[in-house]
LOMI-379107 format. One line per 2 residues: number of its first residue (from 0); their letters; for each residue x, y, z of N, C-alpha, C. Coordinates in steps of 0.001 Angstrom, whole numbers. Example, Ala and Ser with C-alpha at 12.3 -4.5 7.8 and 13.67 -1.06 7.14 Angstrom:
<pts>
0 = AS = 13190 -5690 7800 12300 -4500 7800 13200 -3300 7800  12850 -2250 7080 13670 -1060 7140 12900 30 7870
</pts>
This chain:
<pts>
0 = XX = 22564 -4630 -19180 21619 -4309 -18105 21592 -2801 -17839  22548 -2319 -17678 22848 -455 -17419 22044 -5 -18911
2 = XX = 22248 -275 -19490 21352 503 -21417 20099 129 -20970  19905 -1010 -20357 18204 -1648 -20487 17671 -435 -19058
4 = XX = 18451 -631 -17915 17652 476 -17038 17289 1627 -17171  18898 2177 -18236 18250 3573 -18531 17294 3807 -19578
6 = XX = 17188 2910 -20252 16083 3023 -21540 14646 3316 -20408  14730 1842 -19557 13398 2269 -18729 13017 3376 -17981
8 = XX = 14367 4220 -17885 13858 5277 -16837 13445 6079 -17760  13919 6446 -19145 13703 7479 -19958 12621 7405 -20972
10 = XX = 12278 6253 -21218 11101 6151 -21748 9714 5533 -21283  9910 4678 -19557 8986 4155 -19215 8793 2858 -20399
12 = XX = 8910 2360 -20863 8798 1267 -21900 9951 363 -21426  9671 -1354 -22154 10004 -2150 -22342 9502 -3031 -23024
14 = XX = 9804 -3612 -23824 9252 -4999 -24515 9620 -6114 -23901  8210 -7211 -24042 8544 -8467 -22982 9844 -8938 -23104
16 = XX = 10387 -9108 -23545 11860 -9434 -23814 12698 -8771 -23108  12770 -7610 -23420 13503 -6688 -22412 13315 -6896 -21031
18 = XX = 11588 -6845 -20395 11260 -7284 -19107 11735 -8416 -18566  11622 -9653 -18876 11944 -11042 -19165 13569 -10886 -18613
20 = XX = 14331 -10480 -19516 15134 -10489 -18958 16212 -9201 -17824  15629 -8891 -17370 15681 -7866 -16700 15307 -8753 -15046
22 = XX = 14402 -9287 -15414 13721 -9712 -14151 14496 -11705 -14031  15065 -11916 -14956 15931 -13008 -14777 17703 -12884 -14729
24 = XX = 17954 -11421 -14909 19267 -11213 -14974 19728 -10779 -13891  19208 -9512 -13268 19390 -8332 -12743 19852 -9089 -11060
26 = XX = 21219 -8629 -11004 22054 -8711 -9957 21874 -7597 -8795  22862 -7675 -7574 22550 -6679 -6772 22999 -5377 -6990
28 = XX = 24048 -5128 -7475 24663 -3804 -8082 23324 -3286 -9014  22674 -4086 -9965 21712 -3640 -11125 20550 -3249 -10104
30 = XX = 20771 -3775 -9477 19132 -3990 -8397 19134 -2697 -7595  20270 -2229 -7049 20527 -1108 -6434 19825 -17 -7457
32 = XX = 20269 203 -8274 20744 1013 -9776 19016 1186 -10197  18226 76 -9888 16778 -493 -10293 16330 732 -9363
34 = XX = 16496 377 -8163 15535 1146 -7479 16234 2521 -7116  17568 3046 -7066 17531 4408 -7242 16629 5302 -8280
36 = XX = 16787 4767 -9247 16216 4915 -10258 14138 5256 -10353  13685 4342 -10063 12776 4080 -9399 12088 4838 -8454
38 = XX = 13051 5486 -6918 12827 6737 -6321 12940 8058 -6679  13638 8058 -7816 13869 9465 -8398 12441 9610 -9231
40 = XX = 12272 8787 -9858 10966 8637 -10507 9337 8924 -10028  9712 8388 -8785 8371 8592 -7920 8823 9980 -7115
42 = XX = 9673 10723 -6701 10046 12072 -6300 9860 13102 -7365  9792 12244 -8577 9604 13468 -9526 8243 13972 -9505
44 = XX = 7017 13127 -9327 6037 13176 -9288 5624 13944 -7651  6084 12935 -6806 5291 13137 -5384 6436 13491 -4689
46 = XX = 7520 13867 -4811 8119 14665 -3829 8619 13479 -2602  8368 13918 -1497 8246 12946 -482 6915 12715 145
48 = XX = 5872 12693 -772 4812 12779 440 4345 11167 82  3930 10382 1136 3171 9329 1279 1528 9748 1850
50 = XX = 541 9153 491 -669 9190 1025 -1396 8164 2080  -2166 8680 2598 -2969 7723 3880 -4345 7707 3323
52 = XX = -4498 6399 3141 -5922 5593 2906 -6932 4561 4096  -8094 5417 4648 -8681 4174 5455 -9282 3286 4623
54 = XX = -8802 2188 5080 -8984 785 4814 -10488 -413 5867  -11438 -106 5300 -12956 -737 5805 -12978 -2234 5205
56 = XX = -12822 -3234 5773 -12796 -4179 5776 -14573 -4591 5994  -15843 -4754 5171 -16829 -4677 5671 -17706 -6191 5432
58 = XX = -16819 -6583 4962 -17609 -8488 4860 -16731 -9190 4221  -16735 -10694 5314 -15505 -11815 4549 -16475 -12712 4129
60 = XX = -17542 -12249 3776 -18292 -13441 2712 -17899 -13436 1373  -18029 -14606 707 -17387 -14285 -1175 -18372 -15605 -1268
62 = XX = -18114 -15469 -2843 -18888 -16393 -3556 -18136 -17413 -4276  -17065 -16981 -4436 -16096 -17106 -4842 -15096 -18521 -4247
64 = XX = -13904 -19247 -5327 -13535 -20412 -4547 -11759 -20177 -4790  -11579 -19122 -4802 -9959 -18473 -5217 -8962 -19863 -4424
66 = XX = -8135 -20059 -5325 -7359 -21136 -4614 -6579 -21134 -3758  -6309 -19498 -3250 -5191 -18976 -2572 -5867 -18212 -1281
68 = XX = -7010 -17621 -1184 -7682 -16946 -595 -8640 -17619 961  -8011 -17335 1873 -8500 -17779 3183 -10063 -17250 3136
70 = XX = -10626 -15998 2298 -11930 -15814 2545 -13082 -16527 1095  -12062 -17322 1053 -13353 -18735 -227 -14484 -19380 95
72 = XX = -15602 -19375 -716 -16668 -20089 -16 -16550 -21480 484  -15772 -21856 212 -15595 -23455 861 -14938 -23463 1735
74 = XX = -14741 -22558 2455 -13435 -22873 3486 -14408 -22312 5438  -14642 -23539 5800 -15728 -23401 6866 -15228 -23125 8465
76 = XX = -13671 -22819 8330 -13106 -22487 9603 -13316 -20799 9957  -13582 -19793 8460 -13971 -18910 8836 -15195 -18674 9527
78 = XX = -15157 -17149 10470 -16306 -16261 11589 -16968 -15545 10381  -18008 -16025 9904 -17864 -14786 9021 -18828 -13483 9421
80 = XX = -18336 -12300 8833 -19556 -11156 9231 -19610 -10360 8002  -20642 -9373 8921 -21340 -8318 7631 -20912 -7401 8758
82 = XX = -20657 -5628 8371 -21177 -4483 9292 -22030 -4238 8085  -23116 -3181 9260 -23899 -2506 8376 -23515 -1155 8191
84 = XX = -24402 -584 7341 -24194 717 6728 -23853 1773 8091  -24593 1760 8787 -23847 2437 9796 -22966 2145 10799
86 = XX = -22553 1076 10717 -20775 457 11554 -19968 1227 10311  -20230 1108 9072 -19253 1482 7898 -19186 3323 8126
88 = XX = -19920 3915 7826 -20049 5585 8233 -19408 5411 10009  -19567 4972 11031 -18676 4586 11917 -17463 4738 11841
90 = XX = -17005 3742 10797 -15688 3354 10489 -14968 4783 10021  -15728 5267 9306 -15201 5884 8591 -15171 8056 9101
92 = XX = -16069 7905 9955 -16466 8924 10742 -14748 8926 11742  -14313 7645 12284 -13388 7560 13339 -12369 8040 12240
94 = XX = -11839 7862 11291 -11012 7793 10080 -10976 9585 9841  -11986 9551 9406 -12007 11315 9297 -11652 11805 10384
96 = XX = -12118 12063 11592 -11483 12848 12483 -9943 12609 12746  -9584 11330 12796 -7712 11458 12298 -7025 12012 11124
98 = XX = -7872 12909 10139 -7546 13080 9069 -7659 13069 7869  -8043 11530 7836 -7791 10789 6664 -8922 11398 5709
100 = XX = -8767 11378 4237 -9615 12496 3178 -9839 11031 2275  -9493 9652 2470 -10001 8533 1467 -10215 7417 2340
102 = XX = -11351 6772 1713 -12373 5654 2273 -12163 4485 1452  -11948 3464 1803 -11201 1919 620 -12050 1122 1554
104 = XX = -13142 854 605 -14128 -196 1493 -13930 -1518 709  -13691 -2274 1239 -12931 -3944 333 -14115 -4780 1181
106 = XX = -13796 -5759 548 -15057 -7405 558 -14776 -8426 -212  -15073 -9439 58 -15430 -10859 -765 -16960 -10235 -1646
108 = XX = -16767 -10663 -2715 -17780 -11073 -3195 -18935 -11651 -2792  -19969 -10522 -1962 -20772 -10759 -1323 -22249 -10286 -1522
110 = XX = -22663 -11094 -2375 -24000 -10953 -3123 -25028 -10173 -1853  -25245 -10244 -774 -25987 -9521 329 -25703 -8085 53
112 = XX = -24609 -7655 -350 -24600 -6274 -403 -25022 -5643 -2363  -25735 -5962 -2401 -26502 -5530 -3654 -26507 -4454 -4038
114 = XX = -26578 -3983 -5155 -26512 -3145 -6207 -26953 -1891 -5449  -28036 -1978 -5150 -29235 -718 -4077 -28299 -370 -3054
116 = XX = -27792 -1458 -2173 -27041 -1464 -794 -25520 -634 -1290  -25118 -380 -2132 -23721 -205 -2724 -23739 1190 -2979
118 = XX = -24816 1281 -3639 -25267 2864 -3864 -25607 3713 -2726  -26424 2657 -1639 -26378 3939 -407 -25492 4046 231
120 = XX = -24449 2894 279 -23468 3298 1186 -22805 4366 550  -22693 4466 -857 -21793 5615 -1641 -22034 6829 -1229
122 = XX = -24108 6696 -1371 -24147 8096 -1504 -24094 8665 -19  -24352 7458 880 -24372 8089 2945 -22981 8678 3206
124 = XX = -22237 8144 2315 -20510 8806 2539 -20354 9729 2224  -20445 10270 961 -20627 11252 341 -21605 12377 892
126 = XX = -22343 12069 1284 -23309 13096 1927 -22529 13893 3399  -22109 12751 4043 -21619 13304 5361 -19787 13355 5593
128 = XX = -19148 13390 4210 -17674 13618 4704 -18164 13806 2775  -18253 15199 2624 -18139 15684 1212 -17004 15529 401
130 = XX = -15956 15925 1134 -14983 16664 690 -13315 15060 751  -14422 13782 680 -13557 12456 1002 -13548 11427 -377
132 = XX = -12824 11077 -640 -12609 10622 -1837 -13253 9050 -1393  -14017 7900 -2175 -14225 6596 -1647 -13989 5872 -2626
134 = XX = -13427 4668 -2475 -12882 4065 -2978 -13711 2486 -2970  -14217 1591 -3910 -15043 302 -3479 -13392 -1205 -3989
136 = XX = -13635 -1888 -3389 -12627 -2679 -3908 -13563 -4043 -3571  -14807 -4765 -4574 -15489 -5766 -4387 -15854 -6692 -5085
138 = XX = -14624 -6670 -6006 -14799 -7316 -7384 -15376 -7562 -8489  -15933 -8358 -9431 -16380 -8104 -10384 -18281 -8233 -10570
140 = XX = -18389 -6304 -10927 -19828 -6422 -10929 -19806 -5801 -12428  -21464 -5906 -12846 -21668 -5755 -14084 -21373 -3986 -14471
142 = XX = -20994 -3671 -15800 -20875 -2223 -16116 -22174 -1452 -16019  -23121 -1908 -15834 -24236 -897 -15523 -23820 -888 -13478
144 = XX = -23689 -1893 -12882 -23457 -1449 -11480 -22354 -318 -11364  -21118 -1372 -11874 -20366 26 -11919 -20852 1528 -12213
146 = XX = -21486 1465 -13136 -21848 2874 -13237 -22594 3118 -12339  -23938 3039 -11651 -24672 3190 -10848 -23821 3650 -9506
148 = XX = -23127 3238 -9144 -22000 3227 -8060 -21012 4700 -8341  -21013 4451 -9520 -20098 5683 -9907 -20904 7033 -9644
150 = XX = -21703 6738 -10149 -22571 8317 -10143 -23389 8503 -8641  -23045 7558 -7728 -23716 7848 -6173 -22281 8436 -5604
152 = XX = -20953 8248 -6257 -20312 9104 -5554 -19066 8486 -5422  -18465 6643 -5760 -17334 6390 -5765 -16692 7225 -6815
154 = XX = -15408 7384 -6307 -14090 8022 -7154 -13111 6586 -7877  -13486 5908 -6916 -12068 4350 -7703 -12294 3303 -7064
156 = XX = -11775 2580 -7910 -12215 1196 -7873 -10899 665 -8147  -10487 -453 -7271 -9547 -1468 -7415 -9771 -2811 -7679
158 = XX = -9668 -3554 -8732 -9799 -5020 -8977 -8489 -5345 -8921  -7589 -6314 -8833 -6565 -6629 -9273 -6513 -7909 -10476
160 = XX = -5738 -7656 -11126 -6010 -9227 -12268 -5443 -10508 -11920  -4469 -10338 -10962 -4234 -11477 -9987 -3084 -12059 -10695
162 = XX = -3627 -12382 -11989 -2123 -13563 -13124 -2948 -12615 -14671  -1665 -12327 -15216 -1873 -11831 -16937 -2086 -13352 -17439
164 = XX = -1702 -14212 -17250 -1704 -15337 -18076 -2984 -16346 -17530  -3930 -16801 -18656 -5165 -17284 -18718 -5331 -18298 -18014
166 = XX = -4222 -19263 -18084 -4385 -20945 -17911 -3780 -20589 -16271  -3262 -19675 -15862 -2512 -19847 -14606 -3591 -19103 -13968
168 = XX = -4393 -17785 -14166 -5606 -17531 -13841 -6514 -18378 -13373  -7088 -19131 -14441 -8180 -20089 -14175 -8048 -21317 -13807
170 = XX = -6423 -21486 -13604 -6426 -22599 -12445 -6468 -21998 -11098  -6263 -20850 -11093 -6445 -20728 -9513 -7670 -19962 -9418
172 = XX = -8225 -19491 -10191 -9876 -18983 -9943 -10825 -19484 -10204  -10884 -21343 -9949 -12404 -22162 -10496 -13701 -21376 -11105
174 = XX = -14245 -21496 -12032 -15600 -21150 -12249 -15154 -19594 -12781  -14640 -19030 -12893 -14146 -17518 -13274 -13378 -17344 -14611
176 = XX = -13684 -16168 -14911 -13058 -15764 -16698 -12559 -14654 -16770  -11014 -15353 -16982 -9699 -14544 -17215 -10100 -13083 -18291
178 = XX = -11021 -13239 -19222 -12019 -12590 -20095 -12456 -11318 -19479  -13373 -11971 -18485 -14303 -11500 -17789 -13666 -10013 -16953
180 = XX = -12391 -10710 -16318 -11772 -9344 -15250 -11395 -8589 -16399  -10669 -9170 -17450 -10424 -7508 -18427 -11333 -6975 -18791
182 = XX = -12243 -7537 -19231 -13813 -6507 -18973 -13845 -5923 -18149  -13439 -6224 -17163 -14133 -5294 -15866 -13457 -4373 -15707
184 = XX = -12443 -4425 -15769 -10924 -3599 -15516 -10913 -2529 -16914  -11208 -2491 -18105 -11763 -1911 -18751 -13561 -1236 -18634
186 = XX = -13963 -1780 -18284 -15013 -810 -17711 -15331 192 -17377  -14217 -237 -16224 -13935 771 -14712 -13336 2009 -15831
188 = XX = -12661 1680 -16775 -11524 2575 -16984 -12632 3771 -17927  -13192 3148 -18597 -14735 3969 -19596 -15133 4179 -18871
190 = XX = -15775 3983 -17724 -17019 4790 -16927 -15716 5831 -16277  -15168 5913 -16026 -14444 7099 -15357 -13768 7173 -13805
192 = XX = -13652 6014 -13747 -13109 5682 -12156 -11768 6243 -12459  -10845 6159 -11453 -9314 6493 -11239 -9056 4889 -11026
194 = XX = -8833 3784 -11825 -8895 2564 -11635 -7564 1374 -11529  -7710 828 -10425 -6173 150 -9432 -6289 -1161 -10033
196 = XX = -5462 -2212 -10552 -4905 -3456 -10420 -3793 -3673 -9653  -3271 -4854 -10160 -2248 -5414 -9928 -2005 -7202 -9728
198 = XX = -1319 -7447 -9395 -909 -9349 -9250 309 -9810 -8249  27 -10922 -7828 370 -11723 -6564 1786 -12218 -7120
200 = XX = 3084 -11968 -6413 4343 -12473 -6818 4839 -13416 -6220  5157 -14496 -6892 5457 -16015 -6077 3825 -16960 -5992
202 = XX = 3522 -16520 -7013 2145 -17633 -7005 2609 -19170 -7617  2171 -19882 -6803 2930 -21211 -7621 2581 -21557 -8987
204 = XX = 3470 -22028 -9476 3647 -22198 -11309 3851 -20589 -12036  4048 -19655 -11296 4360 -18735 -11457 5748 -18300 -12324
206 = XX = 5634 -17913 -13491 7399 -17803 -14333 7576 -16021 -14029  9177 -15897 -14502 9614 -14597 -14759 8723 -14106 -16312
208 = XX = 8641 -15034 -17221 7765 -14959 -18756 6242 -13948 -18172  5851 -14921 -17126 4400 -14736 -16520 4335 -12939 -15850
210 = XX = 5284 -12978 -15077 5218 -11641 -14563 5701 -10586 -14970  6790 -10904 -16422 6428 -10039 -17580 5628 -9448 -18587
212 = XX = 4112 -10739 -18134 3114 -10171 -19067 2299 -9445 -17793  2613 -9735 -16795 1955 -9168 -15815 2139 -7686 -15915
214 = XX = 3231 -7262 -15837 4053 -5659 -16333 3104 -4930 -17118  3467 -5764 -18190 2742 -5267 -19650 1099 -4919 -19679
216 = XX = 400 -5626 -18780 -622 -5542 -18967 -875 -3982 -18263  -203 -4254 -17016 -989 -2688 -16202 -396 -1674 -17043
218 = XX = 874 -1941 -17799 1660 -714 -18597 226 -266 -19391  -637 -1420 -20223 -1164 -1458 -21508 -2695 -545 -21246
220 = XX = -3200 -1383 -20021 -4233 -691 -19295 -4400 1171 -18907  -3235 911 -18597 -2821 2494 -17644 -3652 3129 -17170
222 = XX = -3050 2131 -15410 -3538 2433 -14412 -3503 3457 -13725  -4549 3754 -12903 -4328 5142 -11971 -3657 4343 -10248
224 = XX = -3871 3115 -10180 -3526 2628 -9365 -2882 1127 -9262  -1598 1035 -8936 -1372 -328 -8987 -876 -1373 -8070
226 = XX = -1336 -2134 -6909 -852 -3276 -6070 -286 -4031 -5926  892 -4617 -5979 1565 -5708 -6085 1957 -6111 -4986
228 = XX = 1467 -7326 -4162 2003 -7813 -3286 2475 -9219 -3420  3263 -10110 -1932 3916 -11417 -2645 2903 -12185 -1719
230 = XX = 2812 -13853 -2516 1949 -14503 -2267 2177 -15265 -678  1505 -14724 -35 1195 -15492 1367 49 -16606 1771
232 = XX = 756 -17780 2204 -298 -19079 1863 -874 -19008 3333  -2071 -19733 2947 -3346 -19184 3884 -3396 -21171 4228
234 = XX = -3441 -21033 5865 -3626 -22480 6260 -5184 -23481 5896  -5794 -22594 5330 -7538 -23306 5055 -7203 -23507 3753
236 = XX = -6780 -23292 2925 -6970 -23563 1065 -5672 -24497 1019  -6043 -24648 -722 -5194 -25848 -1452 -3888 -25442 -1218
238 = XX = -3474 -24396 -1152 -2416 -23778 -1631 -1622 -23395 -12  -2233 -24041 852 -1902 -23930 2307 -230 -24012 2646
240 = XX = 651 -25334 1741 1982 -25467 1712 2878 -24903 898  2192 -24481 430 3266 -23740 -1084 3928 -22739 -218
242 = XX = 5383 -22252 -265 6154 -21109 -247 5491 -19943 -239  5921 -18617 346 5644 -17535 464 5886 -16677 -496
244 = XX = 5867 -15775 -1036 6391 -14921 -2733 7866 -14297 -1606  8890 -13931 -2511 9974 -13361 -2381 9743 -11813 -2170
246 = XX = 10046 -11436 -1107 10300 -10122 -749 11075 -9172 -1726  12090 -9827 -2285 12981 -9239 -2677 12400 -8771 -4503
248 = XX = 12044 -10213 -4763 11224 -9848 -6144 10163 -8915 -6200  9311 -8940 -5570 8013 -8026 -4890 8869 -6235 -5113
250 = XX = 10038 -6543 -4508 10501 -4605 -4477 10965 -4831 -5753  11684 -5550 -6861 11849 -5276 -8051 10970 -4993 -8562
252 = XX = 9516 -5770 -8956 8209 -5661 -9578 7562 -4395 -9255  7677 -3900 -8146 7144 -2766 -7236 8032 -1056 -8560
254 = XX = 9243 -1784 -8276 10839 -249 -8709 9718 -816 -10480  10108 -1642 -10939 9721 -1559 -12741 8259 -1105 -12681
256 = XX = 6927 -1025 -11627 5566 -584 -11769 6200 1055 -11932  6674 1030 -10853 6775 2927 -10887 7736 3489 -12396
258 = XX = 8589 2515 -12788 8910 3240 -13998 8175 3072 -15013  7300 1555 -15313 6764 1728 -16555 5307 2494 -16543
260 = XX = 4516 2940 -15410 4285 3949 -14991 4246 4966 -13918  5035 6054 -13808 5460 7301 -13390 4868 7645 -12419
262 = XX = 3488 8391 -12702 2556 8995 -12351 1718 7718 -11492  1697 6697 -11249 575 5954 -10893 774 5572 -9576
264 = XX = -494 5160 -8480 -549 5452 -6990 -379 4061 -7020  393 3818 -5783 1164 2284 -5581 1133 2119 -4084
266 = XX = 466 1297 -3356 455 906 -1756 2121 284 -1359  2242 784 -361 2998 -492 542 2317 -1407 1409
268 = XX = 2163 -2444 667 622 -3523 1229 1420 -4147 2302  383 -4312 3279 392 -5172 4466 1429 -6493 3981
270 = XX = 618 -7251 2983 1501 -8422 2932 3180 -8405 2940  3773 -7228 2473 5015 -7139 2450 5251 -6991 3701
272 = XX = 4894 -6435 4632 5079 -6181 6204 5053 -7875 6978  4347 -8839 6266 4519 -10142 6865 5448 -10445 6272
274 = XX = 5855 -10634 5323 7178 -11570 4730 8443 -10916 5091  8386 -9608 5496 9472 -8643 5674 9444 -8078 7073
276 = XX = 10223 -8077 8120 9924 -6680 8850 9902 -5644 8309  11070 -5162 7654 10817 -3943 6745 10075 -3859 5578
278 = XX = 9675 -4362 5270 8885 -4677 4063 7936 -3252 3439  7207 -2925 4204 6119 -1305 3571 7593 -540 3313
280 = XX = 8310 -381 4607 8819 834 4391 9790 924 3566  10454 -194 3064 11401 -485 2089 10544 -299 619
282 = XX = 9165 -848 847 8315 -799 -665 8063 1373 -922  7844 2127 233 7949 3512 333 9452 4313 -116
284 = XX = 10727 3215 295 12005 4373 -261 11812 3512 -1125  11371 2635 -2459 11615 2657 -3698 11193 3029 -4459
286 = XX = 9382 2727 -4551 8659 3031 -5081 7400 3769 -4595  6510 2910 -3448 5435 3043 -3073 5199 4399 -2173
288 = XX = 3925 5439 -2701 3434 6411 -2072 2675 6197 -1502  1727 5348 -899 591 5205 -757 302 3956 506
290 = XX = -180 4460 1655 -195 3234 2906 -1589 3431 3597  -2201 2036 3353 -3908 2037 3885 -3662 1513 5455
292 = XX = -4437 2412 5753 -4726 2215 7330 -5721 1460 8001  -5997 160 8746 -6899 -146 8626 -8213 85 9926
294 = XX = -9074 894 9140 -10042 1230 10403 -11248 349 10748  -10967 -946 10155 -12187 -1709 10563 -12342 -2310 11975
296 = XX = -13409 -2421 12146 -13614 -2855 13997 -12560 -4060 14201  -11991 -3969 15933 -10773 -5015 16052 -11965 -6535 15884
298 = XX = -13166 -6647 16129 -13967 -8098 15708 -13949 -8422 14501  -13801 -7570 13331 -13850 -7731 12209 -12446 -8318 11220
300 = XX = -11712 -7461 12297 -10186 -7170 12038 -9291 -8840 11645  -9421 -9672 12670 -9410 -10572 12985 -10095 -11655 12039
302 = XX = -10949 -11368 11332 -11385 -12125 10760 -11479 -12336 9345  -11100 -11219 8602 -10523 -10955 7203 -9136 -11636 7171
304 = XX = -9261 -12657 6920 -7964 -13769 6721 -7880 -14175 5482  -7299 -13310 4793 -7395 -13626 3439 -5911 -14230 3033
306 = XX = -5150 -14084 4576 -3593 -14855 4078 -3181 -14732 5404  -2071 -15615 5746 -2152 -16039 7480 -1138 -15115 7543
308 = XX = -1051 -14471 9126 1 -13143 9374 -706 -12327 9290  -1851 -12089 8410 -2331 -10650 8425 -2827 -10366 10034
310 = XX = -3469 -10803 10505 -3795 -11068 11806 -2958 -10718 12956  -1769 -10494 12798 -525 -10263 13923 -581 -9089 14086
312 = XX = -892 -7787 12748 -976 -6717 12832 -2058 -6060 12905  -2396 -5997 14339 -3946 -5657 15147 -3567 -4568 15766
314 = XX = -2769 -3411 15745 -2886 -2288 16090 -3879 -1280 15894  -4533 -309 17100 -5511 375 16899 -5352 1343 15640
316 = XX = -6027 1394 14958 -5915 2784 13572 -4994 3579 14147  -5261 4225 15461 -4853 5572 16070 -3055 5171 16386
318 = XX = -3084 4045 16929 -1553 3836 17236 -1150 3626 15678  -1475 2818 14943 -724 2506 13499 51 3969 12894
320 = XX = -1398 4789 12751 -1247 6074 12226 613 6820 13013  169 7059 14371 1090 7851 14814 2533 7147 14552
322 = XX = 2890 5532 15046 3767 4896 14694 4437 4958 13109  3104 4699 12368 3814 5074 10625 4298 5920 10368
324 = XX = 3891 6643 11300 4718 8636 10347 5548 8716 11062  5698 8224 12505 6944 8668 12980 8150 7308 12280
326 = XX = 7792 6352 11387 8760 5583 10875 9324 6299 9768  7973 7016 8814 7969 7847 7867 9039 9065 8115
328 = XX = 8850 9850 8841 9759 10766 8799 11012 9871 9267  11120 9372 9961 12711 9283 10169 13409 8953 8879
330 = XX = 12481 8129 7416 13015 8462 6277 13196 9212 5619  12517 10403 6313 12416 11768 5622 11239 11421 4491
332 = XX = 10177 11056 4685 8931 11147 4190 8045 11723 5104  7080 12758 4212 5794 13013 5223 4881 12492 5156
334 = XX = 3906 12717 5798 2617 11945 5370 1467 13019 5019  373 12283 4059 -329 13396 3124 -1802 12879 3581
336 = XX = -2590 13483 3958 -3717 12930 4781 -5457 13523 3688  -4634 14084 2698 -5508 14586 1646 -6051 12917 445
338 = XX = -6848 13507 -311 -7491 12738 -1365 -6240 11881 -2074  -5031 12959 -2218 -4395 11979 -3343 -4420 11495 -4675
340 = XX = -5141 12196 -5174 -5342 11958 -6005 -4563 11770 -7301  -4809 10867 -8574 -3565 10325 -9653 -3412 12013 -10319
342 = XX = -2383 12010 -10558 -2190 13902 -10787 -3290 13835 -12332  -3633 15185 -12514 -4710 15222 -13665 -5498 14832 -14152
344 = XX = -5744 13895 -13189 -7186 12980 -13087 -8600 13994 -12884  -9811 13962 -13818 -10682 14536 -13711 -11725 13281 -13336
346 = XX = -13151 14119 -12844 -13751 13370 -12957 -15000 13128 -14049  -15243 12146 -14672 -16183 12393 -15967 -17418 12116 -15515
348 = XX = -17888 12844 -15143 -19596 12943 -14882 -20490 13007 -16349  -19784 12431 -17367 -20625 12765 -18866 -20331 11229 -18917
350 = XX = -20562 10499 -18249 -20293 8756 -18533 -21594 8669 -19036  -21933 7953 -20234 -23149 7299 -20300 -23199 6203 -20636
352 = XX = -24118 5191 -19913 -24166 3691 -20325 -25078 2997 -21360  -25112 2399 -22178 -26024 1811 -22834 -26022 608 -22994
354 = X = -27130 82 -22433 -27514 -1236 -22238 -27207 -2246 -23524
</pts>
């Protein structure tokens, strides 16, 4: 185990095998050893700074029937809403004056906000906070949208792949192709986004095999951004009784993202904050630089239930903000209220698409 960690710190590599067992062996002494390791890694890059991302929550409609996901079209206990284009510049107007230099507008899969509608919100952002990086996180649209989107002014795009493995995918994503998201996720990566995955830990039927190909894939991809949170069951779907994902696995998966890549921007997601009290800030001293703030209206707030608990943490933007950094520094982290951007990331404005 000590040869296998340091191989990973020094070369960023592993073969599934190596992963595999790493992630079925690894004791608490190794585990320690994991994530020192792990913070030195992410200090080499970012020092101590943690970036701040507003987080626009702007529609819990989807089309979609995810087996895990409180915002599925079949599930009729949700409020659902839309803001419009100007609640969103709102949102995001309140966001800027606290600072914040990035915009993460997330959704269900919500055919109302169309191709046209996607582009103006890009380009209304862009027009009136120039100098703000935006981010769309709305799942899978075609590579000509993507592009269209790209060139009104998004910088990145986050899909996550949810499960590397096909049959465990498309049992929990009815009607959807395991195919399909690596397309997309490759897309993103040709048209020129700074482009985020990641996958859900403790999904049921879930193996250590499984979340070794999970590794591999974002290694293979190479991401500018990567998510990993643990699976929190949502009281409206199938998956309402199943167990919660392990906290503890979540910060291993989290320490091996940052080594098998270095350089790449990693959240301390909300969901770890439900399964954990400490949970973000423990995911920040191992690995994670990166904490979204969420500025969507408290009516809205409330209603993005995409996993039960999220809901408890209804603090105003303005209190979250001041509370996080003063948690932040007492670890001796600062907080970075700039773009953030993945280091040497350009942007390719020479994308061209062909039909």
């Amino acid at each position: 185990m000590k040869n296998l960690l340091l191989k990973l710190y020094t070369t960023n590599a592993l073969t599934k095998d190596e992963l595999l067992y790493l992630l079925t062996n690894i004791d608490e002494e190794y585990e320690k050893e994991l994530f020192r390791l792990s913070d030195l890694t992410r200090r080499k890059y970012y020092s101590n700074k943690v970036y701040f991302r507003g987080l626009i929550e702007f529609s819990n409609h989807c089309r979609n029937t995810c087996k895990y996901c409180g915002l599925r079209t079949q599930n009729k206990n949700v409020e659902r809403y839309r803001l419009s284009t100007q609640e969103i510049l709102d949102c995001c107007d309140s966001g800027y004056k606290m600072g914040l230099r990035t915009f993460v507008l997330q959704s269900g899969e919500d055919g109302y906000f169309t191709e046209d509608i996607l582009v103006d919100i890009a380009k209304r952002i862009k027009d009136e906070f120039p100098d703000a990086a935006l981010t769309y996180s709305i799942g899978e649209k075609s590579e000509a949208c993507y592009e269209k989107i790209f060139n009104a002014g998004a910088d990145r795009f986050l899909l996550r792949h949810e499960s590397a493995n096909k049959k465990l995918y498309e049992g929990l994503h009815p009607n959807m192709s395991f195919e399909n998201r690596l397309k997309c996720l490759k897309n993103l990566k040709s048209i020129g986004y700074q482009a985020g995955s990641g996958f859900i830990v403790g999904l049921p039927n879930q193996t250590d095999e499984i979340i070794a190909e999970d590794l591999l894939l974002l290694k293979n991809i190479d991401l500018q951004m990567v998510g990993v949170g643990p699976f929190i069951p949502q009281s409206d779907t199938p998956l309402c009784d199943c167990e919660s994902g392990s906290s503890r696995k979540t910060l291993i998966c989290l320490a091996i993202v940052r080594l098998l890549l270095p350089k790449t921007l990693i959240p301390a997601t909300t969901a770890l904050a439900v399964v954990s009290k400490d949970g973000w800030i423990n995911g920040v001293k191992i690995a994670a630089n990166v904490i979204m703030l969420n500025l969507s209206p408290p009516s809205a707030k409330d209603k993005y239930r995409i996993y039960d608990g999220k809901n408890l943490l209804l603090d105003s933007a303005k209190q979250s903000l001041c509370s996080t950094i003063s948690k932040l520094n007492r670890e001796g982290f600062v907080a970075d209220m700039s773009k953030g951007n993945y280091p040497d990331w350009e942007r390719n404005d020479n994308y061209e698409y062909n039909a």
